[in-house]
C-alpha positions in Angstrom: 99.0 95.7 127.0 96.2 93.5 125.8 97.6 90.3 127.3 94.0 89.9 129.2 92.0 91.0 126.7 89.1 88.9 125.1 89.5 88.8 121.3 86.1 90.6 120.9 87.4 93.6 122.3 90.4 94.0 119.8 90.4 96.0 116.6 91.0 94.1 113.1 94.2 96.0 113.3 95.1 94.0 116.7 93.2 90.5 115.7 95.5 90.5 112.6 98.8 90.9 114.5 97.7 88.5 117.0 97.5 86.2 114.4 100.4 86.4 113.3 102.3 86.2 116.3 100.1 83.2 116.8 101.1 81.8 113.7 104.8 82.5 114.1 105.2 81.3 117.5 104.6 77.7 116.7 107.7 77.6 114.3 105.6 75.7 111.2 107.2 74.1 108.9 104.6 75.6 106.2 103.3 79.1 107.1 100.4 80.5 104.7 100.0 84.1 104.9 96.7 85.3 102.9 96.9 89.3 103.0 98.2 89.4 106.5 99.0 93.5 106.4 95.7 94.1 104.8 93.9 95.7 108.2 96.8 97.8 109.3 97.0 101.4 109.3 99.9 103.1 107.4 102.4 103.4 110.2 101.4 99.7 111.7 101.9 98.1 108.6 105.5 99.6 108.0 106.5 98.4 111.2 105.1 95.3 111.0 106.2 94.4 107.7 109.9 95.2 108.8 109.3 92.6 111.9 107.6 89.8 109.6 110.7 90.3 107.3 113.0 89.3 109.8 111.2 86.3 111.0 110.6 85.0 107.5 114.2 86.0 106.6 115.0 83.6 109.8 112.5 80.8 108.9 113.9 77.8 107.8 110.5 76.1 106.5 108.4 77.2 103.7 106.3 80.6 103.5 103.7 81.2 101.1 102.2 84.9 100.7 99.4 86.0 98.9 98.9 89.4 98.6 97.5 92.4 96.3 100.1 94.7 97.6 103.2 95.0 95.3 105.0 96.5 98.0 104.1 93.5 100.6 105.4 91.1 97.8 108.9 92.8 96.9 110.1 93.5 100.7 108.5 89.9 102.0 108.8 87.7 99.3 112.6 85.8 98.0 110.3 84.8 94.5 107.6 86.0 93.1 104.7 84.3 91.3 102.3 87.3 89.1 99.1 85.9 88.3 96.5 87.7 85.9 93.2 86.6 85.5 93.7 82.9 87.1 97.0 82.4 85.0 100.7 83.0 85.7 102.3 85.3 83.8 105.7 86.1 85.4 107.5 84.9 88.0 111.2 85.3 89.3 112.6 87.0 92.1 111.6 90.5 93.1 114.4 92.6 91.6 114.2 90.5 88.0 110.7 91.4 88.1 110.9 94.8 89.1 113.3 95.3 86.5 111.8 93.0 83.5 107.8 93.0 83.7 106.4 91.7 81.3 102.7 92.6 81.1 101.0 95.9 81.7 99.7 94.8 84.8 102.9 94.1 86.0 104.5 97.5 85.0 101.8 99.5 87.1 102.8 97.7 90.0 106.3 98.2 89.8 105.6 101.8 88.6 107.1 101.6 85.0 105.5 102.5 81.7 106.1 99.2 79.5 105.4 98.8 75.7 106.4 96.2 73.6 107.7 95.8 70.2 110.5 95.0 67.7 114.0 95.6 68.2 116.8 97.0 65.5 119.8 98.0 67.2 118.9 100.5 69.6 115.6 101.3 68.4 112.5 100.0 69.5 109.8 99.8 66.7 106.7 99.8 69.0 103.6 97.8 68.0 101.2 100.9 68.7 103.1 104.0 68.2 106.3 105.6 67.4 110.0 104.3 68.0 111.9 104.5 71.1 115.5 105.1 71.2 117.4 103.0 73.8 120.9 102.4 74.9 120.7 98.3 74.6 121.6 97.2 71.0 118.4 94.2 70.7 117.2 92.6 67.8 113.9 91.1 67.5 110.6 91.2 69.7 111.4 93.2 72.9 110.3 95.3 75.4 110.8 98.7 76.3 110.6 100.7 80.3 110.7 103.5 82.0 109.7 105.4 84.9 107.4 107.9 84.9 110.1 110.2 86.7 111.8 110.0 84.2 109.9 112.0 81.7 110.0 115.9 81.0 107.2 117.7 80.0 107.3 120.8 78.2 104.6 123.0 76.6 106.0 124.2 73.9 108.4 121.4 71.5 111.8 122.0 73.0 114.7 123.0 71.2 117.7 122.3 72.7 116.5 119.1 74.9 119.7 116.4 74.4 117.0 113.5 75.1 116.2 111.5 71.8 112.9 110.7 72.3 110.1 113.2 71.9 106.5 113.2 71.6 103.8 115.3 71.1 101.1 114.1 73.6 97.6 115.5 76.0 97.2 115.8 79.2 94.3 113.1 80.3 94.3 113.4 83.9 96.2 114.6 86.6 96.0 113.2 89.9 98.5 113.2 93.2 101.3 110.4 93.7 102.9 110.4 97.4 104.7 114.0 97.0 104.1 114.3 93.2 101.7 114.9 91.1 101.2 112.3 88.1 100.2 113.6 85.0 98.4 110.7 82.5 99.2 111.6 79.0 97.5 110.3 75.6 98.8 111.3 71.8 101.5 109.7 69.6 102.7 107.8 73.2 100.5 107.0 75.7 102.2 107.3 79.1 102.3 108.4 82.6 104.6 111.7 84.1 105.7 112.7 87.6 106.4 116.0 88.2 106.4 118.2 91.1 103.1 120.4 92.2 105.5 123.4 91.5 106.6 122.3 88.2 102.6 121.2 87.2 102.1 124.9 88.3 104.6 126.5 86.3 103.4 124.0 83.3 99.7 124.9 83.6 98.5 121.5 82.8 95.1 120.0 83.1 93.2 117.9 81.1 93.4 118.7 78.0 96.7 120.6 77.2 99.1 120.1 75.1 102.6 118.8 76.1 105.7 117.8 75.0 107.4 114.3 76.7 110.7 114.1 76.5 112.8 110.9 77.5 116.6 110.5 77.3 117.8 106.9 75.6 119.8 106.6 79.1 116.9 106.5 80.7 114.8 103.4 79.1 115.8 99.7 79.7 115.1 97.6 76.8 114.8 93.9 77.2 114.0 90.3 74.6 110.1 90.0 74.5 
């Protein structure tokens, strides 16, 4: 529809995909890719970033992406490459990343809360803070995940909860995430909580309150440091 259009006359949104399919078309056998979602609107980009993944899925040279977006690099990318202030700090395919990060960084992009300490059986001595209980039987420096979904806040200390681990913590900040709300917390554990708007109703939090965290064993993943 914009075959005849002169490139001044096209939104970022359209000069970006242009570029692309300008890039694409010539079948490179290096294709550098520097943010190449970055103008798109929300809908666009989804349905861009599903055609981009089947050409580069198909391409059968080299494609290097740099990008900000954690979401861009885990759908786009075969192997990943994490670098933190000008050095690299993990790197490995999408789903070992996603699933062993190793810096703090790394953890908010893939949505985990990550600590580190020493392992003894399935206990995880942390370096700041209590022990965490896991299911893995480690021994020496490790670290220790888990999703902020998978934490259950109470406001008074629960009595018949089956999960293992249990702290007494403060409500920092509350702030919406996608259909959830996330609930920063600060105490014996520093971590972050989704709930739902009903349940942070029901809870009366805001800044400032007192909670309990609760997190079953099942529900961390505990890995060699």
């Amino acid at each position: 529809g914009h075959a005849g259009a002169k490139p001044r006359r096209l939104s970022g949104g359209q000069a970006q995909r242009v570029a692309l399919a300008r890039a694409l078309v010539t079948r490179p056998r290096l294709l550098l890719l520097d943010e190449p979602l970055a103008a798109l609107d929300a809908r666009t980009r989804l349905e861009v970033r599903a055609q981009l993944r089947r050409h580069l899925a198909a391409f059968e040279a080299v494609a290097v992406l740099v990008t900000h977006d954690p979401l861009d690099a885990m759908v786009l990318a075969d192997r990943l490459v994490v670098v933190e202030r000008g050095r690299i700090v993990q790197e490995g395919t999408p789903s070992d990343i996603a699933r062993h990060p190793r810096t703090e960084y790394i953890a908010q992009l893939v949505g985990l809360n990550l600590y580190r300490g020493r392992a003894d059986g399935h206990t995880v001595r942390l370096d700041a803070g209590p022990a965490v209980s896991t299911t893995e039987d480690l021994s020496g420096p490790a670290f220790v995940a888990f999703p902020p979904g998978a934490v259950t806040l109470y406001r008074d200390r629960p009595t018949g909860s089956s999960a293992r681990n249990l702290w007494r913590c403060e409500v920092a900040g509350l702030e919406t995430h996608g259909d959830q709300i996330r609930a920063e917390l600060t105490g014996e554990l520093a971590l972050a909580a989704d709930l739902t708007t009903v349940a942070a109703a029901e809870l009366d939090l805001h800044p400032g309150a007192t909670v309990w965290a609760a997190v079953k064993a099942a529900q961390t993943h505990a890995y060699p440091a």
